[in-house]
ROPA-300051 format. One record per residue (C-alpha): residue number from 1; residue in three letters; x, y, z. Coordinates in pm, whole numbers, m for minus. Layout:
NUM; ALA; X; Y; Z
...
// end
This chain:
1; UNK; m1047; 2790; 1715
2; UNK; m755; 2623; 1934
3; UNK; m597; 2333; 1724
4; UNK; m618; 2001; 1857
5; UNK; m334; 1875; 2063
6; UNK; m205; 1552; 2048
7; UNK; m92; 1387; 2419
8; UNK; 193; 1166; 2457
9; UNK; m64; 855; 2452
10; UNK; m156; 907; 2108
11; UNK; 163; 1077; 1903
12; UNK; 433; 868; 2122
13; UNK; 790; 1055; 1998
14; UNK; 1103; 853; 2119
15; UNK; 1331; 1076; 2321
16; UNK; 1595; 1160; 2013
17; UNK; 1294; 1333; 1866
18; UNK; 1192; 1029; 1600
19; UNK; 834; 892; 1576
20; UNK; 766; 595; 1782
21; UNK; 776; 299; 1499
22; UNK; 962; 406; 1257
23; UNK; 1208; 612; 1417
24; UNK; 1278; 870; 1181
25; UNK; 1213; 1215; 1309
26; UNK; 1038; 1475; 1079
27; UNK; 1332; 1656; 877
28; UNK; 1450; 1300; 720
29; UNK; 1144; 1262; 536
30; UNK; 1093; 1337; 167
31; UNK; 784; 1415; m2
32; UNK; 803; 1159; m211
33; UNK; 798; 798; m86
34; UNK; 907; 452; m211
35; UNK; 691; 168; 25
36; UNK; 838; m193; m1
37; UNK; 736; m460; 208
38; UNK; 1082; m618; 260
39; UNK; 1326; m445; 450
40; UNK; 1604; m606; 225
41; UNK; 1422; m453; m53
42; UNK; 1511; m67; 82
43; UNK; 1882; m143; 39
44; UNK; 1786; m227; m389
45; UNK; 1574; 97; m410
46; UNK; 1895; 269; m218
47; UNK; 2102; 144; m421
48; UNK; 1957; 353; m689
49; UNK; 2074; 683; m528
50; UNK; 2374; 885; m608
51; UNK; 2336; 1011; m223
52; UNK; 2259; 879; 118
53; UNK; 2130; 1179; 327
54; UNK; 1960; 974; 661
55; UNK; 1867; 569; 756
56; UNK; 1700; 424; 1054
57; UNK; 1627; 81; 1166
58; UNK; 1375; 14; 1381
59; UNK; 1170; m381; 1367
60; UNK; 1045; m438; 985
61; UNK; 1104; m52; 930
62; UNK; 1372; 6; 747
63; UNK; 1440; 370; 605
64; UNK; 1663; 559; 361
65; UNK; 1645; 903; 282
66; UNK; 1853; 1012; m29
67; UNK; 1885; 1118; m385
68; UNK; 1791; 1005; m720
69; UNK; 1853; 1197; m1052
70; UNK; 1817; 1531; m824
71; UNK; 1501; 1422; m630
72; UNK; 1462; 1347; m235
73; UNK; 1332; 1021; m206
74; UNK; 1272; 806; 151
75; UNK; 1250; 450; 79
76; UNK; 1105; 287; 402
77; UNK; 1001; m94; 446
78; UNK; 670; m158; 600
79; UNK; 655; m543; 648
80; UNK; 373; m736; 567
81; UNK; m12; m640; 572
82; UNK; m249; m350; 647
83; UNK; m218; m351; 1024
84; UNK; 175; m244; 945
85; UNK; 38; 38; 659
86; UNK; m183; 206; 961
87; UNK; 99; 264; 1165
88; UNK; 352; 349; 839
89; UNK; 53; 603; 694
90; UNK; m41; 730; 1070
91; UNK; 341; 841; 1103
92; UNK; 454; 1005; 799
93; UNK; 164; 1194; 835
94; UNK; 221; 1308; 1162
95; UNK; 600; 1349; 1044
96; UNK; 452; 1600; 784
97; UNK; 194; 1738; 903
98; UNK; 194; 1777; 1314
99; UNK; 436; 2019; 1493
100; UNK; 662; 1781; 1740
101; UNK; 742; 2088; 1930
102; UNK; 329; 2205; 2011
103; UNK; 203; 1868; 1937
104; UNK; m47; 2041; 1731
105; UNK; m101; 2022; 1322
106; UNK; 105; 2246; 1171
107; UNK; m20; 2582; 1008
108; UNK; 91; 2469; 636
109; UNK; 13; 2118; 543
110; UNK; 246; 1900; 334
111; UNK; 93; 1605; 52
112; UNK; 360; 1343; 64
113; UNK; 390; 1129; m278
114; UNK; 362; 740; m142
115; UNK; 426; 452; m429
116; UNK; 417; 68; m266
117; UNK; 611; m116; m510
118; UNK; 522; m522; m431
119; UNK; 429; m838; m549
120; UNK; 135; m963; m619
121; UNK; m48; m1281; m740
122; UNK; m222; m1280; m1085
123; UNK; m617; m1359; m1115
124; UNK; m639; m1344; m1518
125; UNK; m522; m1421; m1820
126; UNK; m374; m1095; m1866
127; UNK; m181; m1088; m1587
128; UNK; 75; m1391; m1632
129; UNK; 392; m1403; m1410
130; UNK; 582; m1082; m1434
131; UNK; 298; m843; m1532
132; UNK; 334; m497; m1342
133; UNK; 30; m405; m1195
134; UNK; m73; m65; m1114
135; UNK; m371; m48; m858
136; UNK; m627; 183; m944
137; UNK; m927; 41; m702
138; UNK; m829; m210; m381
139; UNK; m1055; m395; m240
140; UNK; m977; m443; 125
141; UNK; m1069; m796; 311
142; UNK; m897; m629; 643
143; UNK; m1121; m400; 743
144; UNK; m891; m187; 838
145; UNK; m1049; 137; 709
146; UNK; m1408; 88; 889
147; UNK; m1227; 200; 1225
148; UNK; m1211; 564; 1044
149; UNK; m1430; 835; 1057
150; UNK; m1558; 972; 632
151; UNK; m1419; 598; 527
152; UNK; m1718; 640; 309
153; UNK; m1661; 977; 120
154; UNK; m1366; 804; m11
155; UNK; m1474; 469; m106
156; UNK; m1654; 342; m403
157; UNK; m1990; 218; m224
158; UNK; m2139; 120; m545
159; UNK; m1883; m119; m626
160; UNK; m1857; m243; m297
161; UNK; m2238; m313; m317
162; UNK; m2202; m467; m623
163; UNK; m1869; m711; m516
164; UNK; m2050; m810; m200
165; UNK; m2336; m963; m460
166; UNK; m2141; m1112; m720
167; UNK; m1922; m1352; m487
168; UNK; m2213; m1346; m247
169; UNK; m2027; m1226; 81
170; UNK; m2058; m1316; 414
171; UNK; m2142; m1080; 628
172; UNK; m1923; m1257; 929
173; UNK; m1598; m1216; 747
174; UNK; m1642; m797; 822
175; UNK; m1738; m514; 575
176; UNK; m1497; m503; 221
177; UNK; m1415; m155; 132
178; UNK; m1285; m22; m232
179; UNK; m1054; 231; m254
180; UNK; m927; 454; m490
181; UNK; m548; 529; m591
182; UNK; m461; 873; m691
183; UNK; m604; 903; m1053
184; UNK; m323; 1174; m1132
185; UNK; m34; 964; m1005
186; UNK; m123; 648; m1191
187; UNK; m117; 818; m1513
188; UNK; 217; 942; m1404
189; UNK; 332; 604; m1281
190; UNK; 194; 349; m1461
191; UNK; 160; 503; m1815
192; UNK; 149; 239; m2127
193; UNK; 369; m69; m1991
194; UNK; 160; m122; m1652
195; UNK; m184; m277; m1623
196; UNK; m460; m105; m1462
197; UNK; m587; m342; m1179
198; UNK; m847; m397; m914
199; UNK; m687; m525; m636
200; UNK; m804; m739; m346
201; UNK; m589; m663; m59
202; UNK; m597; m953; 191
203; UNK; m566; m982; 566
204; UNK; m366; m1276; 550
205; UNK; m164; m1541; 279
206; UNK; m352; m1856; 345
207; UNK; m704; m1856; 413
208; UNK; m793; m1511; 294
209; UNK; m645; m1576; m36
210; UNK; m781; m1882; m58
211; UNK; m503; m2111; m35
212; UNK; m622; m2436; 213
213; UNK; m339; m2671; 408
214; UNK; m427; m2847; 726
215; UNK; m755; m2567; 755
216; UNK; m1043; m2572; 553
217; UNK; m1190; m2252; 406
218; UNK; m1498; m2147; 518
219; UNK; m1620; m2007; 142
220; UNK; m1385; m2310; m73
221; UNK; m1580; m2158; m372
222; UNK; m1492; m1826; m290
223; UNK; m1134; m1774; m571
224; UNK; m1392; m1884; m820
225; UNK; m1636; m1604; m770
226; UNK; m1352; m1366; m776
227; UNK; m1242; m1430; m1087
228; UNK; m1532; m1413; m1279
229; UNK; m1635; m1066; m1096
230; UNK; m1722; m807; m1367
231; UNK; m1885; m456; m1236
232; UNK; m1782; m167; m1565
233; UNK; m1588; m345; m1782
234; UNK; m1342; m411; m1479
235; UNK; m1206; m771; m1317
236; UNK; m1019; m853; m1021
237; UNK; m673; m909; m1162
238; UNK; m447; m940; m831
239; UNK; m427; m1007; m525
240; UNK; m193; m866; m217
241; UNK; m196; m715; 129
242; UNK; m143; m392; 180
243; UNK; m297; m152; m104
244; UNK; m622; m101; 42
245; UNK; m527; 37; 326
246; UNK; m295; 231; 205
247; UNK; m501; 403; m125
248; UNK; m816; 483; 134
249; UNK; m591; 582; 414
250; UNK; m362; 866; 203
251; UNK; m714; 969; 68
252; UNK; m827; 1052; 391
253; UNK; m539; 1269; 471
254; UNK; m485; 1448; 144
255; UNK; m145; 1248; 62
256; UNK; m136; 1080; m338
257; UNK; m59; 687; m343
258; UNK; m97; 424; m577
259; UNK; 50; 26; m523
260; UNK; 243; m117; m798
261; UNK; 348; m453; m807
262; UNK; 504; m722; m1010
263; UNK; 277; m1086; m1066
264; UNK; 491; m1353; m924
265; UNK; 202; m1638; m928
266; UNK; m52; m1651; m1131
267; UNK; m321; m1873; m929
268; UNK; m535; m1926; m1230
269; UNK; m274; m2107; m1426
270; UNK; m72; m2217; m1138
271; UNK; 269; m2047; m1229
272; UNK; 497; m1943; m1018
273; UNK; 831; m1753; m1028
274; UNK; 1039; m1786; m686
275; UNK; 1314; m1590; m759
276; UNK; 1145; m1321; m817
277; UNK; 1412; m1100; m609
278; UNK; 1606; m1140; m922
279; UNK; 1388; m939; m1129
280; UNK; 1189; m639; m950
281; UNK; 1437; m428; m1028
282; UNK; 1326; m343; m1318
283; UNK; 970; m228; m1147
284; UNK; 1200; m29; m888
285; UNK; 1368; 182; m1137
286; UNK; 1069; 256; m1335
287; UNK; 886; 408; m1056
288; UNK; 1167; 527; m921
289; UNK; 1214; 741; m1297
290; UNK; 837; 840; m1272
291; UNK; 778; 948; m908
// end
């Protein structure tokens, strides 16, 4: 059976041979990749390596290709949300996995390694300011995954059923979806000193995290319900923007990932650390040891 072929329209490669966002072409990726959402932060996780092999620049994507302690590693920035982790996913895929040249998949298919180190804001106890969490199920608010064909053969529908009751959902603010992070990698990555989270992953810092200025919230009750969730023995401990779309995405298309971040609120307590830039570091050389 012919392989599908991808037109112009829908794989758009810039004319130095680089995909169309990101602007890296296909042999300056590694198999294992560091996701950051600040495109400051790829020059830290650089920093790391004893060799520089590629970069590109293009908008909030920011990428480095190099070495640490004798492995490839592309750091890459992704800016904020899941709308910017479709198009990041959708092109290292095609980087791997589709043939520039034929515009068709190629005959061997490669699994890239992708770790989102971020921050995050706490929802318990046991996550005070400066816990790393490691996200083994995100919940995504965005949606994002519904546009995608078999979004259910990798979702946990049972726990979505059971989230939608708890905080009694409305059906008008779109479909949550939970997704999985590689069970293999966060054992690798997250080990004893990280703790194992369910994630909400919001479409947006204000309102769908529950924080109110000049707008009210259409559910002001809604934080609440999250944070007395229990479905398993498991709570909500964090919430972010990007880890749902990218566990259920790399799922889809065989590729491992797991988000890791560090708590710099804690919205149950009200704590906050601002200079948080200050002390990630530590989070980027762990994973960076472990990947």
């Amino acid at each position: 059976m012919d392989k599908k072929y991808f037109a112009p329209s829908e794989l758009i490669i810039n004319e130095d041979g680089s995909i169309f966002h990101l602007h890296v072409k296909p042999e300056e990726l590694a198999d294992k990749v560091i996701l950051v959402g600040d495109p400051g932060r790829v020059a830290l996780v650089a920093s790391h390596f004893e060799k520089i092999e590629s970069e590109a620049n293009s908008r909030e994507f920011r990428t480095v290709t190099g070495i640490y302690k004798g492995k490839q590693i592309t750091a890459l920035s992704t800016g904020i949300g899941c709308d910017n982790i479709d198009i990041v996913v959708n092109e290292l895929d095609a980087l791997a996995n589709i043939d520039f040249k034929t515009r068709k998949e190629k005959d061997e298919l490669r699994s890239l390694t992708l770790v989102r180190i971020g921050t995050c804001g706490g929802l318990q106890l046991n996550t005070p300011v400066g816990t790393y969490i490691a996200s083994q199920k995100s919940i995504g608010f965005d949606g994002l995954l519904n546009f995608y064909a078999r979004r259910n053969e990798v979702c946990d529908l049972e726990f979505e059923k059971e989230f939608k009751k708890q905080v009694e959902w409305d059906d008008h603010m779109g479909n949550p979806y939970v997704a999985n992070a590689d069970i293999a990698l966060t054992e690798q990555i997250a080990q004893d000193d990280m703790v194992r989270g369910v994630t909400i992953a919001c479409g947006g810092f204000f309102g769908p995290q529950g924080r109110e200025l000049r707008l009210p919230l259409h559910d002001p009750k809604l934080n609440e319900k999250i944070e007395t969730f229990e479905y398993k023995g498991m709570h909500i401990t964090n919430f972010e923007m990007e880890s749902s779309a990218l566990a259920g995405l790399a799922s889809l298309m065989g590729h491992k990932a797991l988000t890791c971040c560090m708590v710099i609120a804690n919205r149950l307590v009200k704590e906050v650390n601002s200079g948080y830039k200050n002390t990630i570091d530590g989070l980027i050389t762990r994973v960076l040891d472990r990947i």
